[in-house]
C-alpha positions in Angstrom: 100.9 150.7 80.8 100.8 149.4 77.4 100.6 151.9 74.6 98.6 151.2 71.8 101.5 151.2 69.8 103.5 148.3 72.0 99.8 146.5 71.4 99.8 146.5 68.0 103.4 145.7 68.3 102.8 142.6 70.2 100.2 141.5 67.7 101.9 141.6 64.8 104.7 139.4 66.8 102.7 137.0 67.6 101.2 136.7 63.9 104.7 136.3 62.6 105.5 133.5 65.5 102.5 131.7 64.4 103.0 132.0 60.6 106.5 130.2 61.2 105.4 127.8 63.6 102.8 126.9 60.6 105.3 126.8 58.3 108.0 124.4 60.1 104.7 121.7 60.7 105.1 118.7 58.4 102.3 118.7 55.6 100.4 115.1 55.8 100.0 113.9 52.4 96.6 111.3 52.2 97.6 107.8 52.2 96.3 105.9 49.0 93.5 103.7 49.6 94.3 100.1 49.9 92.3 97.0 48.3 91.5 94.4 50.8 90.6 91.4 49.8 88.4 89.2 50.5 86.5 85.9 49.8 83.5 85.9 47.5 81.6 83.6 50.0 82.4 83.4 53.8 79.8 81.8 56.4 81.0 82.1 59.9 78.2 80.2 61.2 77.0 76.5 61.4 77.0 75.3 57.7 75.7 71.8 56.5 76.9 70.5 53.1 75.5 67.3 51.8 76.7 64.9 49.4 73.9 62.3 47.6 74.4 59.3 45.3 71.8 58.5 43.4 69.2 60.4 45.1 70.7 58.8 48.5 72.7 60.8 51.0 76.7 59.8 50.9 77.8 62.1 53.6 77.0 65.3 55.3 79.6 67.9 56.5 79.3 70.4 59.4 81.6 73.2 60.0 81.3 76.8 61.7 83.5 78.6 59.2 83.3 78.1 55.7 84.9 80.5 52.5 85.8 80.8 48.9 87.7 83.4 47.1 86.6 84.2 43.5 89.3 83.1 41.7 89.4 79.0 43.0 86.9 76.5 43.3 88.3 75.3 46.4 86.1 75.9 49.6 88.1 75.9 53.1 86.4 75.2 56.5 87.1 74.7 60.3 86.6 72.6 61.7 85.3 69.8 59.8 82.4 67.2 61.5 81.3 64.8 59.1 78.4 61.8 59.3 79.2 59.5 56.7 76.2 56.7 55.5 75.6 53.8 53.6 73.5 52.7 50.6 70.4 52.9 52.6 70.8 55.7 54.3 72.2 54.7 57.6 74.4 56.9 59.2 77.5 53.9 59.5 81.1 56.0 60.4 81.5 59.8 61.6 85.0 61.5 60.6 86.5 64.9 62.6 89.4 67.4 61.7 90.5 70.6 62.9 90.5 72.1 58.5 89.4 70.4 55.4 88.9 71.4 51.6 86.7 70.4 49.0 86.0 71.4 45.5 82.4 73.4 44.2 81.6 69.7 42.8 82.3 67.4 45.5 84.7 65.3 43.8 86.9 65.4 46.5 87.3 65.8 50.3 90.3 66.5 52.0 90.3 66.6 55.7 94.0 67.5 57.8 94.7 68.2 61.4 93.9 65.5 64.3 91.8 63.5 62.1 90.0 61.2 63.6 87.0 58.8 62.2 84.8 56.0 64.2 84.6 52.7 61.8 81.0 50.6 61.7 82.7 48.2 63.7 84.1 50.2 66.6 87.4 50.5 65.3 88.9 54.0 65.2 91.7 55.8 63.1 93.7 58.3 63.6 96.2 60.3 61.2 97.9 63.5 60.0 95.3 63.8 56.9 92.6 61.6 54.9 91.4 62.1 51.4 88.1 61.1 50.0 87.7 60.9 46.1 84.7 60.1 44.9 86.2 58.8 41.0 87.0 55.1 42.9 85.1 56.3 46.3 88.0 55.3 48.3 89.9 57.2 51.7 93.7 57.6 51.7 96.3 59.1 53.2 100.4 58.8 52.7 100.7 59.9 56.2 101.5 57.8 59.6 98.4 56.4 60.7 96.9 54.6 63.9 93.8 52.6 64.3 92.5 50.9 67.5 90.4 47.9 66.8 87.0 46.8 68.5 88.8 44.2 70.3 91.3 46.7 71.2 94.8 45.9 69.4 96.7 48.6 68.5 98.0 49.0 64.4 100.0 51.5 63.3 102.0 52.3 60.1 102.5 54.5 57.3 99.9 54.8 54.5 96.0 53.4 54.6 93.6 53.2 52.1 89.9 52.3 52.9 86.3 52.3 51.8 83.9 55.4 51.8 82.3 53.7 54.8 85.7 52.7 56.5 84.0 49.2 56.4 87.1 47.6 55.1 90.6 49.1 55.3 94.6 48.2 55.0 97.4 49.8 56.2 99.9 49.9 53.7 103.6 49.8 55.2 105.5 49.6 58.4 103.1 47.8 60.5 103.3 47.1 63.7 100.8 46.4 66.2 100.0 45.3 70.0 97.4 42.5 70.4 95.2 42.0 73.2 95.3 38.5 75.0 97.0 37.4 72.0 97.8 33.5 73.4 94.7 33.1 74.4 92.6 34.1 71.1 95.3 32.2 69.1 94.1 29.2 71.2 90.4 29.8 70.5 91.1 30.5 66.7 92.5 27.0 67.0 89.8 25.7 68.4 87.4 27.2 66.1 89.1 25.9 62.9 89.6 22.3 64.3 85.8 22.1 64.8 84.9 23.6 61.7 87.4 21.1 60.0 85.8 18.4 61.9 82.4 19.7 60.5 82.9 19.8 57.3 85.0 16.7 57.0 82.8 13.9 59.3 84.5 10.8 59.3 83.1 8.2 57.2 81.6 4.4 58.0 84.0 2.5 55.7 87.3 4.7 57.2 86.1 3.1 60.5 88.4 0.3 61.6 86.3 -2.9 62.5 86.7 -4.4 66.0 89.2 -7.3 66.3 87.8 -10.4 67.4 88.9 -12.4 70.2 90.7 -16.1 69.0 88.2 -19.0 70.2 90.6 -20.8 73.0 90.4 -24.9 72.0 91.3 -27.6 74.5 95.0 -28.3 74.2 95.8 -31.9 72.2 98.4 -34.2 72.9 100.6 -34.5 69.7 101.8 -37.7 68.5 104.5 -38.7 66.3 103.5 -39.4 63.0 104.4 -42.8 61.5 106.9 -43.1 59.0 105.8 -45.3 55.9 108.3 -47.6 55.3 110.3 -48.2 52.1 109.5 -52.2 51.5 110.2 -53.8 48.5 107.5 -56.4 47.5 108.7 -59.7 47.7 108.3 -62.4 45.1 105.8 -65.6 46.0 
């Protein structure tokens, strides 16, 4: 049986037991607070941004993420969906990228990653990146590109330049290109020039040659000599 003695004993052990324990524990200092930063404006939901000309819609972009940090004028979205129309208001091409950038002013579009964009005509181009500038409202890119025509040939190279509307466009270098049926549409090119030609240059009445008349057959005549006159001198009476 305890005395109170060994009691108090055994308490003021295991004060001293816990008072080093305490002592040997490592003393967590706070961690400073860290700044994170983020972008002044951030829409992670659908986001339309239009573009007019003269009171007249250019282009409309579509994206589902959009931001911009406070100290650039450069706005980043992901993906990038964009309807592209003409002077009237037509929606005419439609241009898709997995990113694209633009400035606070629309002077510029720059769209990168699987681009693809579907031409008035049916044609369709593919490349690494396009950029739109609206100063001479032209699309470029320095990259390899690939377009599909609405007849289906196949053009690839390196560099194209286009229209806003990707009405009219040029691949710049390195072209090559797979044509569909090619004999056959070079024959009916042919064909198409010749009768144009022939249109537009009708023969004319006086260029016609004039039928050649058959000779008039004559009853055959007996030829007879010819008499000789003869050299007489005139005699004297």
């Amino acid at each position: 049986m305890l005395t109170p003695a060994s009691r108090l004993w055994g308490v003021f052990a295991c004060a001293i037991l816990a008072a080093f324990l305490l002592g040997c524990e490592e003393i967590e200092e706070p961690k400073p607070w860290i700044r994170v930063e983020r972008p002044q404006m951030l829409f992670t939901d659908t986001t339309l941004l239009d573009s007019y000309d003269k009171g007249v819609l250019n282009w409309r972009l579509k994206t589902a993420y959009l931001e911009r940090w406070a100290d650039k004028e450069i706005v980043t979205v992901r993906p990038v969906f964009v309807d592209i129309y003409d002077s009237i208001g037509e929606r005419v091409a439609f241009l898709r990228a997995d990113s694209g950038s633009l400035d606070m002013t629309f002077t510029y579009v720059y769209a990168y990653g699987h681009v693809y964009a579907l031409t008035p005509k049916g044609a369709s181009v593919r490349a690494d990146s396009l950029l739109w500038n609206k100063k001479d409202n032209l699309v470029r890119t320095a990259s390899y590109v690939r377009v599909v025509s609405e007849d289906g040939d196949v053009l690839q190279g390196v560099g194209f330049e286009s229209d806003a509307q990707f009405d009219n466009w040029k691949i710049l270098s390195n072209v090559t290109g797979i044509f569909q049926d090619a004999a056959k549409r070079m024959k009916d090119e042919d064909k198409r020039q010749a009768e144009a030609e022939r249109l537009n240059n009708p023969p004319s009445s006086s260029s016609q040659a004039a039928p050649a008349s058959k000779p008039t057959s004559s009853p055959s005549k007996k030829l007879l000599p010819r008499a000789l006159p003869l050299n007489t001198k005139a005699g004297k009476p």
